[in-house]
Short mmCIF file of the C-alpha atoms (twelve columns), coordinates in Angstrom:
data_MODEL
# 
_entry.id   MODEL 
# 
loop_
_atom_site.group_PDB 
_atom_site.id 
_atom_site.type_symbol 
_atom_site.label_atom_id 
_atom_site.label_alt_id 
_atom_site.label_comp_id 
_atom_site.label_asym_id 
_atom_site.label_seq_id 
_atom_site.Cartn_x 
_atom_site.Cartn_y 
_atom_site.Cartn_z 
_atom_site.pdbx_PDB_model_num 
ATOM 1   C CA . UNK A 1   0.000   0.000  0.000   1 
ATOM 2   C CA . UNK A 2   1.221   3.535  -0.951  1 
ATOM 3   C CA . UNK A 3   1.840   5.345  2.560   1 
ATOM 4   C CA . UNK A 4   0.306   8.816  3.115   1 
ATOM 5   C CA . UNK A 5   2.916   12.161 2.159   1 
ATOM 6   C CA . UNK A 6   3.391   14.434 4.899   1 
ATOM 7   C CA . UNK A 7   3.878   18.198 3.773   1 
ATOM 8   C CA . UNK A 8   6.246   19.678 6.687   1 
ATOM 9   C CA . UNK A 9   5.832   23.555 5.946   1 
ATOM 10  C CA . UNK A 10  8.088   26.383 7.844   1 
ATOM 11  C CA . UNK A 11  8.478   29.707 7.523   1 
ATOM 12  C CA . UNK A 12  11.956  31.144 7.728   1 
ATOM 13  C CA . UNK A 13  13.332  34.575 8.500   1 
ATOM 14  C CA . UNK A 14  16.639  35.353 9.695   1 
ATOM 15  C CA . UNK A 15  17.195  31.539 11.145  1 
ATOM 16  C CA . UNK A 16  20.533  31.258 9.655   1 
ATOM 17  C CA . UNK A 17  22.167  30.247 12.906  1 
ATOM 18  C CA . UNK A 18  19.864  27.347 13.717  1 
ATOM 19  C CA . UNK A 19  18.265  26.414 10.542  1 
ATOM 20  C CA . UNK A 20  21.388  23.157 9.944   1 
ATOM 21  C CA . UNK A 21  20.100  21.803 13.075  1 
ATOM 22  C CA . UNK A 22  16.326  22.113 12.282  1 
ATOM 23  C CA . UNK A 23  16.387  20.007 9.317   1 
ATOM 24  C CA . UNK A 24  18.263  17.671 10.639  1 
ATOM 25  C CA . UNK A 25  15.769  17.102 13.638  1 
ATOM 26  C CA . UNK A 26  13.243  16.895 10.988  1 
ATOM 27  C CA . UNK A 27  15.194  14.262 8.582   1 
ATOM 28  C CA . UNK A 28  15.789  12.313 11.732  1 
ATOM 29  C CA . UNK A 29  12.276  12.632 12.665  1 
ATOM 30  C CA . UNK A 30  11.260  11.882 8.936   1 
ATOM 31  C CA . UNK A 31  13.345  8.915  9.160   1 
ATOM 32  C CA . UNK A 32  11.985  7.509  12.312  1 
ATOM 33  C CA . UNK A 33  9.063   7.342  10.517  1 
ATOM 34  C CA . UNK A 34  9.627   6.026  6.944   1 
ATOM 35  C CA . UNK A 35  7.845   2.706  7.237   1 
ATOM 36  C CA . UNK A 36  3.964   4.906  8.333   1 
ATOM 37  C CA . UNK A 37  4.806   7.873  5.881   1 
ATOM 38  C CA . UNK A 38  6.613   9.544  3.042   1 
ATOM 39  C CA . UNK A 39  7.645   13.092 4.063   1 
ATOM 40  C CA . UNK A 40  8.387   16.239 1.819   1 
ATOM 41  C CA . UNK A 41  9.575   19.531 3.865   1 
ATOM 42  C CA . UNK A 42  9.075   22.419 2.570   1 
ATOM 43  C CA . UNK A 43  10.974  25.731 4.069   1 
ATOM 44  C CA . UNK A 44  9.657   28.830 2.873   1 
ATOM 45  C CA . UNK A 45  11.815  31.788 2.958   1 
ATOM 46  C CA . UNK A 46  10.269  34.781 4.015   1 
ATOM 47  C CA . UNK A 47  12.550  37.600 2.980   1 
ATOM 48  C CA . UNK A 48  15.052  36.596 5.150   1 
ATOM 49  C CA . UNK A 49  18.220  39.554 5.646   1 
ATOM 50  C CA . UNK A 50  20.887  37.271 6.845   1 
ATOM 51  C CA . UNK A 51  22.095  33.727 5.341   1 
ATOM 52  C CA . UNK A 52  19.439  31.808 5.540   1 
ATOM 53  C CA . UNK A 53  18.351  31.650 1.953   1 
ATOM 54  C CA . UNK A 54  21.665  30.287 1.076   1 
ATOM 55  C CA . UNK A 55  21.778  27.540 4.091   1 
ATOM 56  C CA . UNK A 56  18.699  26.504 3.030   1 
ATOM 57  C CA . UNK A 57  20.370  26.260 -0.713  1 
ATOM 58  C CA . UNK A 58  23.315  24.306 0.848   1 
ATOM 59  C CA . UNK A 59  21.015  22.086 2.812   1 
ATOM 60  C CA . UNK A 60  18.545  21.053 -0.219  1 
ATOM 61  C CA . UNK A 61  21.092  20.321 -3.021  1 
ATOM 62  C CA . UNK A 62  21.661  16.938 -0.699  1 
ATOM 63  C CA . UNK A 63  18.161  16.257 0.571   1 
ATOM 64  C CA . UNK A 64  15.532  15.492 -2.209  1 
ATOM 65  C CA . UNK A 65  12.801  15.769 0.385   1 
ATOM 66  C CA . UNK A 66  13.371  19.226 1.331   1 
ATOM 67  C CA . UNK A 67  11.896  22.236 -1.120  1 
ATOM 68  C CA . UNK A 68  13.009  25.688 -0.718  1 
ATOM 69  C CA . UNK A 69  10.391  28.607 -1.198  1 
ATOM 70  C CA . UNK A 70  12.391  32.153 -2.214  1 
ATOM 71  C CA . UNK A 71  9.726   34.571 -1.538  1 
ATOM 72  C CA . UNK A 72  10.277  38.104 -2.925  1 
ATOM 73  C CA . UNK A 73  10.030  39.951 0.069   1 
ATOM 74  C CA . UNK A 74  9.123   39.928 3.923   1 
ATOM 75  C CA . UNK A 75  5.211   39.178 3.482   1 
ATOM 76  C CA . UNK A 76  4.749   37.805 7.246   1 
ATOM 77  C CA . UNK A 77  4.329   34.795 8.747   1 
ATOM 78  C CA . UNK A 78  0.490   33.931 7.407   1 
ATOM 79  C CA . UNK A 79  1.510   34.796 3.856   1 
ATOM 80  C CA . UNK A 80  4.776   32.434 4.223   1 
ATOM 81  C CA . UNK A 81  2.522   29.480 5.619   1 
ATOM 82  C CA . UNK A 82  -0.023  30.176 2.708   1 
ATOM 83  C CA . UNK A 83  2.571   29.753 -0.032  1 
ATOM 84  C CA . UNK A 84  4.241   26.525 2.011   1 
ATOM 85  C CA . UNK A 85  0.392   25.143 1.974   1 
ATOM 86  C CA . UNK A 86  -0.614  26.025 -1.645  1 
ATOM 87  C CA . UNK A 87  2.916   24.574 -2.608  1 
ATOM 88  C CA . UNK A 88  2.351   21.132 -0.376  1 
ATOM 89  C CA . UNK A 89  1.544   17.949 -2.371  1 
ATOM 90  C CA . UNK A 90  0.803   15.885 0.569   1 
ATOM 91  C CA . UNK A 91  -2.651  14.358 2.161   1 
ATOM 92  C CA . UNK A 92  -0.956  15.751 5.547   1 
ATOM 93  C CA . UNK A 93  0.177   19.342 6.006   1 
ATOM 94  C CA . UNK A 94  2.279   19.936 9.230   1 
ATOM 95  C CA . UNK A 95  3.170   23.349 10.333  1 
ATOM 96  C CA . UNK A 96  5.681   24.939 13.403  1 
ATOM 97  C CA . UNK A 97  8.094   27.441 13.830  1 
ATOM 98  C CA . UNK A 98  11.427  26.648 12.731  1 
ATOM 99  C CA . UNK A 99  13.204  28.915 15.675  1 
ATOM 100 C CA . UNK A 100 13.480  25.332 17.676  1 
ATOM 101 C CA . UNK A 101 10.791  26.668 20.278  1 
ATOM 102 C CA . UNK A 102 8.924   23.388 18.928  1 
ATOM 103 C CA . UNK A 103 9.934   20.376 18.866  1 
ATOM 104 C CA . UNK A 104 10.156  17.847 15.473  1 
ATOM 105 C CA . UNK A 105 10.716  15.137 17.548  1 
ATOM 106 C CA . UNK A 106 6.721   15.960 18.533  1 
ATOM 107 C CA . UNK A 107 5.251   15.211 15.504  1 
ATOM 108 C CA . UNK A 108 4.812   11.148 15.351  1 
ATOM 109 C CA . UNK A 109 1.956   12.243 18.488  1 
ATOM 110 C CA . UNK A 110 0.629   14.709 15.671  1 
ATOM 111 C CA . UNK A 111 0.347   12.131 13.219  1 
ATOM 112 C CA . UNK A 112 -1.151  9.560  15.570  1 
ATOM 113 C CA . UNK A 113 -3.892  11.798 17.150  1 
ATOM 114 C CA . UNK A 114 -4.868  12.744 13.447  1 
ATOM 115 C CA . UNK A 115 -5.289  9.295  12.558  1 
ATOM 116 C CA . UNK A 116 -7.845  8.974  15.417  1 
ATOM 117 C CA . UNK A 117 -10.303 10.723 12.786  1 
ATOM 118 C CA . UNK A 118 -9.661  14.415 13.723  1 
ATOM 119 C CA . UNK A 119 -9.287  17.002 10.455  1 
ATOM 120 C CA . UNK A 120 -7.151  19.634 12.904  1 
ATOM 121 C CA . UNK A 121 -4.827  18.550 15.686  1 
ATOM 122 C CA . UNK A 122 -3.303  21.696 17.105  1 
ATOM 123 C CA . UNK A 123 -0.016  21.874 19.588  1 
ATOM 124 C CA . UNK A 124 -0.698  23.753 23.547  1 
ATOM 125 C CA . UNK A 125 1.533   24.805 24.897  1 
ATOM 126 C CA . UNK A 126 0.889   23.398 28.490  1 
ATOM 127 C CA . UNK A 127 4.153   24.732 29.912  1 
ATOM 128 C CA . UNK A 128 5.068   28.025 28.452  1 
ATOM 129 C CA . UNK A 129 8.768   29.037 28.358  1 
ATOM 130 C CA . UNK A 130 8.425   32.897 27.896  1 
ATOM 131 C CA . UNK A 131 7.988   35.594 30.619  1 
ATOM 132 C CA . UNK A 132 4.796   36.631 31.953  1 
ATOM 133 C CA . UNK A 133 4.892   39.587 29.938  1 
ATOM 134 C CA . UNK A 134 3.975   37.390 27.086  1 
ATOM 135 C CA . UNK A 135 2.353   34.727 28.871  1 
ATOM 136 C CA . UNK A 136 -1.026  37.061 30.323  1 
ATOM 137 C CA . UNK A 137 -1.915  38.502 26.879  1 
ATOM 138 C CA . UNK A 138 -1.953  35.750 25.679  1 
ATOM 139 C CA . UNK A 139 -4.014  33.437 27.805  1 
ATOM 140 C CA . UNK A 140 -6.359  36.905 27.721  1 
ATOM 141 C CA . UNK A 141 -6.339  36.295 23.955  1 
ATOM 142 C CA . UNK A 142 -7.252  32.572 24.295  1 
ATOM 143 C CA . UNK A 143 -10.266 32.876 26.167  1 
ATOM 144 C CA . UNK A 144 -11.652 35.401 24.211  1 
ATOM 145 C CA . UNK A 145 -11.221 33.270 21.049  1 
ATOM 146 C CA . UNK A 146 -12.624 30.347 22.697  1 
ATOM 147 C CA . UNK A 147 -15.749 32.217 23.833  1 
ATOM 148 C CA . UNK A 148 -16.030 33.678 20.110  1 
ATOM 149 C CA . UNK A 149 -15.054 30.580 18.122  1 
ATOM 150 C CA . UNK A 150 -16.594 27.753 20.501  1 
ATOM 151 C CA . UNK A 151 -13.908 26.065 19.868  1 
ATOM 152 C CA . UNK A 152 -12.184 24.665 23.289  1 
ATOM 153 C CA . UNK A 153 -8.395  24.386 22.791  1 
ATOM 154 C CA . UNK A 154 -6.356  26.197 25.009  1 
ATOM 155 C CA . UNK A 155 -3.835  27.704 22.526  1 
ATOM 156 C CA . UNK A 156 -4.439  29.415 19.246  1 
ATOM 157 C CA . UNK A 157 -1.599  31.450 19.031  1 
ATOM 158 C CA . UNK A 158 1.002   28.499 17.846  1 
ATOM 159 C CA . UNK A 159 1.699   27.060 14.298  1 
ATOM 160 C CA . UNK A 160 2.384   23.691 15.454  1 
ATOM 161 C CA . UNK A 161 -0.270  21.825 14.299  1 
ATOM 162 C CA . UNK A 162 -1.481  18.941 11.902  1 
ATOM 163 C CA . UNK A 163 -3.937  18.905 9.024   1 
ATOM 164 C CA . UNK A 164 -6.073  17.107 6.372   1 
ATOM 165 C CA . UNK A 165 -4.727  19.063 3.361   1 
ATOM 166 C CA . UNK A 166 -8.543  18.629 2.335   1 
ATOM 167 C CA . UNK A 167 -9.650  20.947 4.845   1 
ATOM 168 C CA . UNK A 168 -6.970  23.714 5.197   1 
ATOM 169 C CA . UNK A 169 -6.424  24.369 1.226   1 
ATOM 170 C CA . UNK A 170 -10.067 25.338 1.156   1 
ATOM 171 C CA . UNK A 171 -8.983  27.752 3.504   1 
ATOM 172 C CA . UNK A 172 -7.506  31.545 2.127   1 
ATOM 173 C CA . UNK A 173 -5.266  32.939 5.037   1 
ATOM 174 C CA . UNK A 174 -5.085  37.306 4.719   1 
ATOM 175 C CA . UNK A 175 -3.828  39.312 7.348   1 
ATOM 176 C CA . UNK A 176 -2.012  37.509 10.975  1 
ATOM 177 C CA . UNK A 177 -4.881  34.926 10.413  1 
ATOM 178 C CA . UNK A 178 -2.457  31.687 10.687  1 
ATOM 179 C CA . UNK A 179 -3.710  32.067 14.876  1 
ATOM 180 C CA . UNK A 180 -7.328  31.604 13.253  1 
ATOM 181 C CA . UNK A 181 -7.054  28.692 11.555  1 
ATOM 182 C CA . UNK A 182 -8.659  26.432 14.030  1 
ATOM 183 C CA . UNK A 183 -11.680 28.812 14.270  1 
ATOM 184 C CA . UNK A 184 -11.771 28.749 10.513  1 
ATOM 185 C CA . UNK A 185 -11.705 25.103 10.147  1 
ATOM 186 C CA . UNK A 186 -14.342 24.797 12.809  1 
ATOM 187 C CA . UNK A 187 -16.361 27.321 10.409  1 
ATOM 188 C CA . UNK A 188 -15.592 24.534 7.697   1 
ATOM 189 C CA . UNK A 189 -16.661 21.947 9.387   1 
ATOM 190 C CA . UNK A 190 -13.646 20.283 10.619  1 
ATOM 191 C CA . UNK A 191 -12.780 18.561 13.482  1 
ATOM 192 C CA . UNK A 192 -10.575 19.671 16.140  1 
ATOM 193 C CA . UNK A 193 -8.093  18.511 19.391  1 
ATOM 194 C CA . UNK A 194 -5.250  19.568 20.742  1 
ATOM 195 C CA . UNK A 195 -2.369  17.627 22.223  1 
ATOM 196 C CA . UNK A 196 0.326   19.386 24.802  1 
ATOM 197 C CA . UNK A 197 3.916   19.786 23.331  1 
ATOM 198 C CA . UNK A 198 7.062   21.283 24.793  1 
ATOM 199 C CA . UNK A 199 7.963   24.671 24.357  1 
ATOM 200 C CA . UNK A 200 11.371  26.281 25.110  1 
ATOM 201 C CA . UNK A 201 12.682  29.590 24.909  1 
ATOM 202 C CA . UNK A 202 14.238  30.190 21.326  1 
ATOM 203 C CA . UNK A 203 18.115  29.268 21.661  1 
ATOM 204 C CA . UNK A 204 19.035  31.891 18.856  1 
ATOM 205 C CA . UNK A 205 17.695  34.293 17.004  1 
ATOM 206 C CA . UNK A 206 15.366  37.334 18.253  1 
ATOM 207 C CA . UNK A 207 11.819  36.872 18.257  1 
ATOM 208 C CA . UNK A 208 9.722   39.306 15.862  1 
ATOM 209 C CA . UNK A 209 6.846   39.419 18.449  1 
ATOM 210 C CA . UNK A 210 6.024   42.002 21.534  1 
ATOM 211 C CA . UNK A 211 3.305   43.963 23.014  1 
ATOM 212 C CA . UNK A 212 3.071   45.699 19.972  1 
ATOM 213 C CA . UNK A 213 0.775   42.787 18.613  1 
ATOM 214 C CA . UNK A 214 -1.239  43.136 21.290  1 
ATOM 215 C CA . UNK A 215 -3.607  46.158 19.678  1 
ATOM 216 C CA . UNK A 216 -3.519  44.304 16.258  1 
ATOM 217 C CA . UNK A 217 -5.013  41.251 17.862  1 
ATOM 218 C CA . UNK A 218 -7.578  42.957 19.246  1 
ATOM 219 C CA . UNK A 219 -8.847  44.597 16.197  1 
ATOM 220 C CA . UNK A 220 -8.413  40.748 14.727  1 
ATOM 221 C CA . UNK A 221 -11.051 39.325 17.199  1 
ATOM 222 C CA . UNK A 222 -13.512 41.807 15.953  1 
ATOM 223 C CA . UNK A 223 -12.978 40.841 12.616  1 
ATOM 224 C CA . UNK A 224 -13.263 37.160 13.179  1 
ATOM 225 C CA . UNK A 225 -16.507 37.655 15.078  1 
ATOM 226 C CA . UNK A 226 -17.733 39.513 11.954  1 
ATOM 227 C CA . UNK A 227 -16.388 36.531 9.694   1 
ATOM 228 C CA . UNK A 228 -17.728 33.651 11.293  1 
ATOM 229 C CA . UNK A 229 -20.648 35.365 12.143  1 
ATOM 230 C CA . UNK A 230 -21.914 37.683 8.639   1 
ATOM 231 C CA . UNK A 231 -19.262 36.865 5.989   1 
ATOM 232 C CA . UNK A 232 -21.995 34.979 3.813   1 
ATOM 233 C CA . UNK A 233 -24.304 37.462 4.782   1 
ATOM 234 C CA . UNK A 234 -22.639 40.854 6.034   1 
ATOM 235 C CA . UNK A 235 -26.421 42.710 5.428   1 
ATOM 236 C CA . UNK A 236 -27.464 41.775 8.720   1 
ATOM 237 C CA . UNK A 237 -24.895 42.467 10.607  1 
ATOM 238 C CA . UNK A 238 -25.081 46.472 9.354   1 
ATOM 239 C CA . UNK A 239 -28.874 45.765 9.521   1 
ATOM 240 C CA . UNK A 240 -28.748 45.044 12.855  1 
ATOM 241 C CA . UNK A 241 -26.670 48.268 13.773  1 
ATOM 242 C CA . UNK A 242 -29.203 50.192 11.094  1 
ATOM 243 C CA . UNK A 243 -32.106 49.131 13.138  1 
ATOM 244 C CA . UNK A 244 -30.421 50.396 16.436  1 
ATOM 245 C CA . UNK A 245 -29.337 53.911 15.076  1 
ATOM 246 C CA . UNK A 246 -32.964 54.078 13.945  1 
ATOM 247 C CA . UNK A 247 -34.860 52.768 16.608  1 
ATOM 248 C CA . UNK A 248 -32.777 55.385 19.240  1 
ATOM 249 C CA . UNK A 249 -33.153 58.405 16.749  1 
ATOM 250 C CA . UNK A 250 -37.165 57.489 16.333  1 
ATOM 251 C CA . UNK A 251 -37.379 57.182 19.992  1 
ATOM 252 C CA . UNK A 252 -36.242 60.822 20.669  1 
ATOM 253 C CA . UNK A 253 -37.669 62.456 18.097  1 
ATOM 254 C CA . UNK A 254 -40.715 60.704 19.208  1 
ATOM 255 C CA . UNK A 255 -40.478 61.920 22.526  1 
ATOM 256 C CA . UNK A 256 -40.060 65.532 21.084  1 
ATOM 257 C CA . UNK A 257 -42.738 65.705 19.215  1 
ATOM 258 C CA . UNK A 258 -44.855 64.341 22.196  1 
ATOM 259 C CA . UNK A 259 -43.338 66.686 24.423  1 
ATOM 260 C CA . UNK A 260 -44.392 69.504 22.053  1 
ATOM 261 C CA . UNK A 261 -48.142 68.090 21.232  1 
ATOM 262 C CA . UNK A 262 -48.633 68.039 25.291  1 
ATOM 263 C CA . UNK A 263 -46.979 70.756 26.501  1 
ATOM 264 C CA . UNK A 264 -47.528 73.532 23.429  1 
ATOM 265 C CA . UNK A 265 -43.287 73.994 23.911  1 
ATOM 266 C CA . UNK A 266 -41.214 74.751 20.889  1 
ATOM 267 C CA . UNK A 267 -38.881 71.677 21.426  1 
ATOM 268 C CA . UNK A 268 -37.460 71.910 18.427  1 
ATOM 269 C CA . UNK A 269 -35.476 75.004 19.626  1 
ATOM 270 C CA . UNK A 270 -35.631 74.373 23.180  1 
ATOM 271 C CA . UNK A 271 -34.113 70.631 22.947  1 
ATOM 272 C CA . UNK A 272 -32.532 71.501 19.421  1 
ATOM 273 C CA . UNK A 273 -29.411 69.647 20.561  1 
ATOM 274 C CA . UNK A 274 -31.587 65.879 21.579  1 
ATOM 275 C CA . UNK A 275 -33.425 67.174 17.612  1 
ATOM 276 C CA . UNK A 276 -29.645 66.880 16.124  1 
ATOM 277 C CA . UNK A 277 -29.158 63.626 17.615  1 
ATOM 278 C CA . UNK A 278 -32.417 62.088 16.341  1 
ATOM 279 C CA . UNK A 279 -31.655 63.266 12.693  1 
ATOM 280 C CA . UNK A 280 -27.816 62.278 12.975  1 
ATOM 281 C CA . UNK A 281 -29.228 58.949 14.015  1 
ATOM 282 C CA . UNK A 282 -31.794 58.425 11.821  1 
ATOM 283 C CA . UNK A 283 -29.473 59.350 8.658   1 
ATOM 284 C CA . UNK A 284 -26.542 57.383 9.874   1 
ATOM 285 C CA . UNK A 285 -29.190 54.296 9.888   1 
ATOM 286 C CA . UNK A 286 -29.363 55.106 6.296   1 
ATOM 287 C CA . UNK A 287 -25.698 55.574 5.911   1 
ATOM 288 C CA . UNK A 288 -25.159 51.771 7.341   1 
ATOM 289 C CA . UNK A 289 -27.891 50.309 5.386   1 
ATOM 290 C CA . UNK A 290 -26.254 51.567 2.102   1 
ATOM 291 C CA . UNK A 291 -22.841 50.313 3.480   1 
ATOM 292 C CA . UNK A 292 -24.391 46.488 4.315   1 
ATOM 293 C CA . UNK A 293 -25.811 46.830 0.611   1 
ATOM 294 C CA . UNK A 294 -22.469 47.660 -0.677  1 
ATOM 295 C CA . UNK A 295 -21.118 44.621 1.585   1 
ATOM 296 C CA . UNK A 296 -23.162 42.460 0.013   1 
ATOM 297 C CA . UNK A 297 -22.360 42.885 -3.090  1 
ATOM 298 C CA . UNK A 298 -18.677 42.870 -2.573  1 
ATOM 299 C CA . UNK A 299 -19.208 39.712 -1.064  1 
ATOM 300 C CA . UNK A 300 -20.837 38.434 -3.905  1 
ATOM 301 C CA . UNK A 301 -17.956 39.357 -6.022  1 
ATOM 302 C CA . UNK A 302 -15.240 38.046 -3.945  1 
ATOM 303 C CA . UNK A 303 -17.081 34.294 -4.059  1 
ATOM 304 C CA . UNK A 304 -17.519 34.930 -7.448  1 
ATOM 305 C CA . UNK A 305 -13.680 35.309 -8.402  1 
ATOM 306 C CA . UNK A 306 -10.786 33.247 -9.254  1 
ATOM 307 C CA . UNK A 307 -8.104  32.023 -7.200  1 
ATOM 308 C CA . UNK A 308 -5.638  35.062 -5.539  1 
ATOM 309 C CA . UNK A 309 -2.675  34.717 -3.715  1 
ATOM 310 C CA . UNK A 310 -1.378  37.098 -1.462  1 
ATOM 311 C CA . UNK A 311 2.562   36.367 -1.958  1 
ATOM 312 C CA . UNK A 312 4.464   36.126 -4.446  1 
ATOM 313 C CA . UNK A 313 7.515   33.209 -5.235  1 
ATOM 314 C CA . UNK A 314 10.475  34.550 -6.705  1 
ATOM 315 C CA . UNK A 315 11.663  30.373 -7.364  1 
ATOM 316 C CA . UNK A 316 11.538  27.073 -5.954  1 
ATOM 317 C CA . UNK A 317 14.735  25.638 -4.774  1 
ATOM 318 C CA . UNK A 318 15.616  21.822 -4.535  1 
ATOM 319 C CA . UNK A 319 16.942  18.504 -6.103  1 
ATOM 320 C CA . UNK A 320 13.212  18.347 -7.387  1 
ATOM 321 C CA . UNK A 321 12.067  21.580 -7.988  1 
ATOM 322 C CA . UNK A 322 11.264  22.824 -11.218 1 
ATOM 323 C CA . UNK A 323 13.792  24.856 -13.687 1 
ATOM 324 C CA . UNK A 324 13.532  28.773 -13.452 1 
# 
């Protein structure tokens, strides 16, 4: 019987000091596991400033398993794990950081618990090795998106995690949405666990995240709310805002006009500021009507067109890759 391909896919940047030592964890994990699975690994370069692009060169002229993705520029994390998952050939896609805060020699309990039937098996980190600058935000972030998502794992912020390329190549990853993926592939219908993994502080390197992320995460969560919510249907969402604007701008100009009808007083220029509220409110209902209109069709014309990709591959380096 043919065994199953596994698609390993990392995103590189700037990992030139440990990258040697990641692929060969994953060749000897790869290895370990020859007789279940064939295994392709694909690094993708994201713009990388230092050496890595050439390791990675040096490393794949030796390995036929591992494919090198050149992107053009830094396009972030989500774009990099986009390319490695539109570029995977496998029935399995497996993604983590290639810093060495994971661990390769995790993923045979990946493979295993995804074989149990689940679509989605994502990594928690049970034990976290950063400070507790980084550690409260986070679990802040976690039970928001498990009271927004209904989906009950306890970490959505790492890659490492295990899929049924079925699933996540229906999926079309904009923004820092990698973090979203199990939320989106709950939205798809797939199923979901999570299995703890070790995590360690990154023994090279800088890491590219801080605080800073903190606001953009935020505005995130409102967006997937929308998405899972009104993407197929964004109408009522502004609808439902529409209605309130109205309702509370009816409801005072109401109250003026019965104000004036029982008590003969010229409310309009009495209360004139409560009469400039009511008409701001009742035209901004208007206002966000139009705009769920205009939604709608933009919807309709984003379902409606072809594939898009939001990186783009300079070249594909590798004993098999194809020529330039």
């Amino acid at each position: 019987m043919t065994r199953p391909l596994v698609s390993i896919v990392a995103p590189v940047y700037n990992e030139e000091a440990i990258i040697g030592e990641f692929v060969s964890r994953l060749q000897a994990v790869a290895d370990g596991l020859r007789d279940r699975y064939d295994f392709e690994i694909i690094l993708v370069d994201d713009g990388s400033r230092d050496g890595s692009l050439a390791r990675l060169k040096e490393l794949a002229r030796p390995e036929p398993r591992l494919r090198v993705l050149e992107l053009r520029r830094n396009y972030g994390q989500t774009a990099a794990l986009q390319a490695g998952f539109d570029a995977a050939r496998g029935e399995i896609l497996l993604s983590l950081d290639s810093d060495l805060q994971h661990f390769p020699e995790d993923i045979p309990q990946f493979l295993d618990t995804l074989e149990q039937g689940y679509e989605v098996v994502c990594g928690w980190r049970h034990r976290r090795a950063e400070g507790i600058v980084r550690r409260w935000p986070s679990r802040v972030a976690n039970v928001l998106l498990r009271a927004l998502s209904g989906v009950d794992i306890h970490d959505f912020g790492t890659t490492f995690r295990a899929y049924r390329a079925e699933l996540v190549k229906e999926l079309r990853l904009l923004g820092d949405f990698h973090r979203y993926i199990p939320a989106l592939a709950r939205q798809a219908g797939g199923r979901i666990t999570e299995i703890p993994i070790r995590n360690v502080v990154r023994p090279a390197g800088q890491s590219s995240y801080g605080l800073g992320r903190t606001v953009g995460v935020s505005l995130d969560l409102v967006l997937l709310y929308f998405l899972m919510r009104y993407m197929d249907r964004p109408l009522r969402a502004f609808g439902q805002l529409a209605l309130l604007a109205a309702t509370v701008g009816a409801t005072i100009l109401g109250a003026l006009l019965l104000l004036a009808w029982a008590s003969g007083m010229p409310t309009v220029r009495e209360h004139s500021g409560w009469f400039l509220i009511s008409i701001l409110l009742l035209l901004a209902s208007v206002q966000i009507l139009m705009t769920g209109i205009l939604a709608e069709i933009l919807v309709r014309v984003l379902f409606g067109m072809g594939d898009r990709r939001v990186y783009a591959v300079r070249r594909e380096w590798g004993a098999e890759a194809p020529p330039p």
